[in-house]
N, C-alpha and C positions, 0 to 999 in steps of 0.2 A: 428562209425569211426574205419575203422581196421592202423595198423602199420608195419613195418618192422623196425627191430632192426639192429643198425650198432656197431661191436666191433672189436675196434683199441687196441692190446695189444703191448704198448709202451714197451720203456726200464724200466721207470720209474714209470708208471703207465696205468691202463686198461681203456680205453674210452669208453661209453656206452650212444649210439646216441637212440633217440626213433626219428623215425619219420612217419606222417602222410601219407597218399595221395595224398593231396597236396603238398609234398614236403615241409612242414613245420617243422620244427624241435619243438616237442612237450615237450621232457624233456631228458636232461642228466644230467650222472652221471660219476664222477673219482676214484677208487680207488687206492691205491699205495700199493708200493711193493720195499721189500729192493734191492738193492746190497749185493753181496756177493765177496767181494776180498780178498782170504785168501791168496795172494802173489802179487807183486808188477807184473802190466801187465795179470793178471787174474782179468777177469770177467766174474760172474756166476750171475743164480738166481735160484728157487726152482719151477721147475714145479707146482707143488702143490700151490703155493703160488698165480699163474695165473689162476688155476680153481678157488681156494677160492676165488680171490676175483671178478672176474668175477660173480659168483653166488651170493654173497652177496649186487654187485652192482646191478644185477638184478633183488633181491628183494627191495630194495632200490628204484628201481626206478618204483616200483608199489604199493609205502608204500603211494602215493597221490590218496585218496579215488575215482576222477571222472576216474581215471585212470585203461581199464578193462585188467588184464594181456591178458585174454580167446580173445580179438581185435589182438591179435600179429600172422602175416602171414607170417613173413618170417624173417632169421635172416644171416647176412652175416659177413664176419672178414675181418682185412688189421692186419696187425703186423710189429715187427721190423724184419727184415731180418737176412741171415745166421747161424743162432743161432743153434746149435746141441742140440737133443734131444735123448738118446738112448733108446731102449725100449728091454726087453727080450719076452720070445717065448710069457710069459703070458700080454703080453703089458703094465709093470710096467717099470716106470722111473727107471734107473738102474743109474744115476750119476745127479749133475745138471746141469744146459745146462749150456755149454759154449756161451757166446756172443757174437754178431758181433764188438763189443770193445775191444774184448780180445787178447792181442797179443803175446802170449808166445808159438806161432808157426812158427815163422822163418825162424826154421831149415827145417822143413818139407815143406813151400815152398822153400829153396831152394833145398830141393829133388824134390821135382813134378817136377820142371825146368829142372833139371838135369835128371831126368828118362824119361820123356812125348817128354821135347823139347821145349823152348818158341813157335816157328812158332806151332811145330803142336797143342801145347796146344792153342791158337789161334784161328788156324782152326777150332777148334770143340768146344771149348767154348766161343771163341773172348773175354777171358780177360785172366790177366795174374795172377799169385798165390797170393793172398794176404791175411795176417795174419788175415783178418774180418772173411774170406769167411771159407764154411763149410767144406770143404772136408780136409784141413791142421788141422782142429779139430780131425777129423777122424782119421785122421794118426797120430795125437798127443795120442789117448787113444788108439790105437792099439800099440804104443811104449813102452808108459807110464805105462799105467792099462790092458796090454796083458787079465788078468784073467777076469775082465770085458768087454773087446772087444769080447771075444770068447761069451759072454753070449748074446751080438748084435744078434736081428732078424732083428731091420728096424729101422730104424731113421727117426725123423721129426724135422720140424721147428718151431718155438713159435705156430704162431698162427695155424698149422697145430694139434699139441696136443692138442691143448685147444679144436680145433674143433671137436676130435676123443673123449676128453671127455665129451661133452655134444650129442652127436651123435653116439659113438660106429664105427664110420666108418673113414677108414684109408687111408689118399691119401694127396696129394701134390700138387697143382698147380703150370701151367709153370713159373709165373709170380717170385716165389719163389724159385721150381726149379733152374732158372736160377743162383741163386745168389751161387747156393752149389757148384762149380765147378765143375760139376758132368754130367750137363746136356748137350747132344749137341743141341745149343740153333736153328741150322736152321734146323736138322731133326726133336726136339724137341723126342725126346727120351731120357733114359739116356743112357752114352757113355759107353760101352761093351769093349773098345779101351783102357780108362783113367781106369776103374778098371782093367782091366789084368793087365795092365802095372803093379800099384800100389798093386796087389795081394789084392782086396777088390772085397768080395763075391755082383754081382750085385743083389743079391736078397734081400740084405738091403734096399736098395731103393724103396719107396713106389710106388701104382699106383699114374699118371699122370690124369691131370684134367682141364678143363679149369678153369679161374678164374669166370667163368660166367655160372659152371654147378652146378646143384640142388645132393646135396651129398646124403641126405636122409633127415630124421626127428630126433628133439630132442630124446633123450633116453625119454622112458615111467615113470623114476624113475627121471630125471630131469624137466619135463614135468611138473608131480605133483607137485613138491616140488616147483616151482614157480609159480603154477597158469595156466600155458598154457594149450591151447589144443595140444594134443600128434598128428596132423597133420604139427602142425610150420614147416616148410619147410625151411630147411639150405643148403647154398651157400657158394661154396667152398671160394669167397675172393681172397686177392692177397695180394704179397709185399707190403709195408706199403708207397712206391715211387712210386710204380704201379697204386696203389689207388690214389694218392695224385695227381697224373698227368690225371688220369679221372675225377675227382673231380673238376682242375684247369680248362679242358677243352681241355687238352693236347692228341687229340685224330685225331690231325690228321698235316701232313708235314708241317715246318716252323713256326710252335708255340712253348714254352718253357715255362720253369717258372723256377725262384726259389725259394726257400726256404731256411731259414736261422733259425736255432735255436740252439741248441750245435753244431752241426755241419753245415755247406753247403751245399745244392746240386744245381746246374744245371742239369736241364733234358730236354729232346726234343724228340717228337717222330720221329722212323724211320717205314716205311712200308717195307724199305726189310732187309734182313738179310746178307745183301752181303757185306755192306761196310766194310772196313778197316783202323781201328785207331789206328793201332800196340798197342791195350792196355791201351793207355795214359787215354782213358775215358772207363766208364764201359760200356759194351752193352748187355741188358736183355732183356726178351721177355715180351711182354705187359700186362696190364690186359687184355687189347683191345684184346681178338681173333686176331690168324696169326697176329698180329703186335711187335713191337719193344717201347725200346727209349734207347737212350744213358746219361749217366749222369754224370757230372763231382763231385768230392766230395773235399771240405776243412775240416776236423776233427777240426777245431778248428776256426768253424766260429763265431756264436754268444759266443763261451763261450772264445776266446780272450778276447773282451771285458767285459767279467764281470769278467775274470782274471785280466785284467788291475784292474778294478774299486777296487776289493775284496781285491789285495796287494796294491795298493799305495795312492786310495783313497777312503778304507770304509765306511768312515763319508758320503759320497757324496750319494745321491740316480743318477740313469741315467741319467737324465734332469738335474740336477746341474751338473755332471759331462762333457754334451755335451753343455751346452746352448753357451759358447764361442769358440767353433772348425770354426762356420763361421768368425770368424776375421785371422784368419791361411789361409795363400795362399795355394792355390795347390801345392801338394807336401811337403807342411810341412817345410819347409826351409833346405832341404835337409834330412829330416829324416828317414827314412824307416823301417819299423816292419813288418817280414815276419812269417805268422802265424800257426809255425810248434809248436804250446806245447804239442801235442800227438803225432807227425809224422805227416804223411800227406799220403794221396791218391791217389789223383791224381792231377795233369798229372806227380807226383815224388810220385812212390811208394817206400816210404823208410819209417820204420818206428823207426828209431833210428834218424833220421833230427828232431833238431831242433829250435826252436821261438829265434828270435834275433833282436835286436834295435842296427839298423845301421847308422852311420855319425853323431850321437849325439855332438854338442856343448856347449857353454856355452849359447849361446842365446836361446836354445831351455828351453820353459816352461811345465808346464804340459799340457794345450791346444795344442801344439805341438805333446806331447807324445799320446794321444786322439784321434787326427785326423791321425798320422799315422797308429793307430789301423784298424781306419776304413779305411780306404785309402790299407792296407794291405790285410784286408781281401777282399776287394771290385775287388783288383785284380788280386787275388787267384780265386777268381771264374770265372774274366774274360778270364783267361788262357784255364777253358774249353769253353768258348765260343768261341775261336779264333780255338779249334782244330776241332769245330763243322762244322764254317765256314770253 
């Protein structure tokens, strides 16, 4: 029985899929990994921290005796997106990544706005600057840490590094690409246009890739040290939403899905690259080869609710906290909770908006306050559904 291995390098921790031939899922593994917030609006993690435990999980998950490492034929990634990773001439981590939750670049979109142009920034990226996304990173350590900017050869993304360290080989897929503002999503190149403008050397930017091209093989020195044969064949992967919408089934026009965990997403695929949503939703390029999907995003979707539960009713586990929201009519009795506690995305990219409980009474109770929760965040995401349609 041979395998191919699937790894999801989250915000929070590393996912490590074994699976069969049959499309069986035969064993995984989680390991975690801190946060690093040394100011209010920054977040970071430790490169290093993603290869450890990546490798430690993948020893881990051949510590089951009928399990032969020397069966594994192929290994592929999804990660969290936008994430900045810098590297110098000798390909060492020279800071630690900034994260797609980090928001202490503001100012710098609103310089890309102001220098680019919304419309044409648009045109060639089809979204507009926001504090997630990679390129505002970029211009934030070329500000900031000038002396470490100049030591930049190439920048990657989470799961783009993790890739280069167990591979040696350096590249980027579109599907990732698209999230660093960087890239022109329908030539699919990167944009020669957006770095003049911004004075960044385009030869930071990695080679391009599809999400569905064979990169090379493990290194010979990671090989060993887990048991594999030094043939394993690695696959470049994609966005961690790119994936999740091949996975859902999301591969072809008028299907969708969402998902809901800290944060929100609606996604939907698109086949061409033409359409025009002035920005309000994000629009990336697929895992899918030449395809698309567009996505709406809530920041504070599931974790509303454990923010409700966490401050006013800890004692309660989930299920005792909702078991009475169905005696609450629609609508709450006029209550309404809009679910901005981080800022928000979209279709209102602002990230100083925010969380508010609106038209409160006396008759309202905590079932009340509950059901507007979800009632709020339910049609936070329906917002992108309306600008889909």
């Amino acid at each position: 029985m041979s395998y191919v291995i699937g790894v999801d390098l989250g915000t929070s921790a590393v996912k490590l899929l074994l699976v069969n031939k049959q499309k069986e899922i035969v064993h995984q593994v989680s390991r975690s990994y801190p946060l690093i917030n040394p100011k209010t609006g920054y977040s970071e993690q430790s490169p290093d921290d993603w290869v450890k435990q990546t490798i430690l999980g993948l020893e881990e998950m051949f510590q089951q005796k009928e399990l032969d490492p020397k069966k594994v034929e192929g290994i592929s990634f999804s990660g969290q997106m936008h994430g900045l990773v810098l590297l110098d001439e000798n390909n060492e981590v020279l800071r630690n990544a900034i994260l797609w939750n980090d928001t202490r670049t503001t100012a710098q979109c609103d310089y890309i706005h102001e220098e680019i142009g919304v419309e044409s920034l648009l045109n060639i990226t089809k979204n507009v600057a926001l504090e997630g996304f990679t390129l505002p990173k970029i211009l934030w350590v070329k500000e900031n840490e000038p002396d470490l900017y100049k030591k930049t050869k190439t920048f990657l993304l989470p799961k783009d590094y993790l890739r280069y360290k167990l591979t040696n080989h350096i590249a980027m897929d579109y599907s990732d690409a698209a999230g660093t503002l960087l890239l022109n999503i329908e030539n699919k190149e990167w944009s020669k246009e957006i770095c003049d403008m911004l004075d960044i050397d385009l030869s930071i930017c990695p080679p391009l890739v599809e999400s569905t091209d064979y990169v090379g093989n493990l290194s010979i020195e990671i090989a060993n040290r887990l048991g594999f044969c030094e043939d394993v064949k690695v696959f470049a992967g994609g966005a961690d939403n790119a994936c999740g919408a091949i996975g859902a089934g999301i591969v072809e026009e008028g299907k969708a899905l969402c998902s809901i965990g800290t944060s929100g997403v609606i996604l939907t695929f698109e086949k061409e690259a033409n359409k025009n949503f002035d920005g309000k939703v994000h629009y990336f390029n697929h895992g899918v080869p030449d395809s698309y999907y567009t996505m709406g995003v809530t920041l504070s979707s599931g974790y509303s609710l454990s923010w409700f539960k966490n401050t006013f009713a800890n004692e309660l586990n989930f299920v005792e906290l909702l078991k009475d929201i169905n005696t609450v009519p629609i609508g709450s009795n006029g209550l309404i909770f809009t679910p901005y506690l981080l800022g928000e995305r979209t279709p209102h990219s602002d990230a100083t908006i925010r969380a508010s409980f609106i038209g409160i009474d006396s008759t309202h109770q905590r079932k009340h306050f509950s059901r507007s929760v979800l009632e709020g965040i339910t049609f936070s995401l329906n917002e992108s559904i309306r600008i889909f349609r």
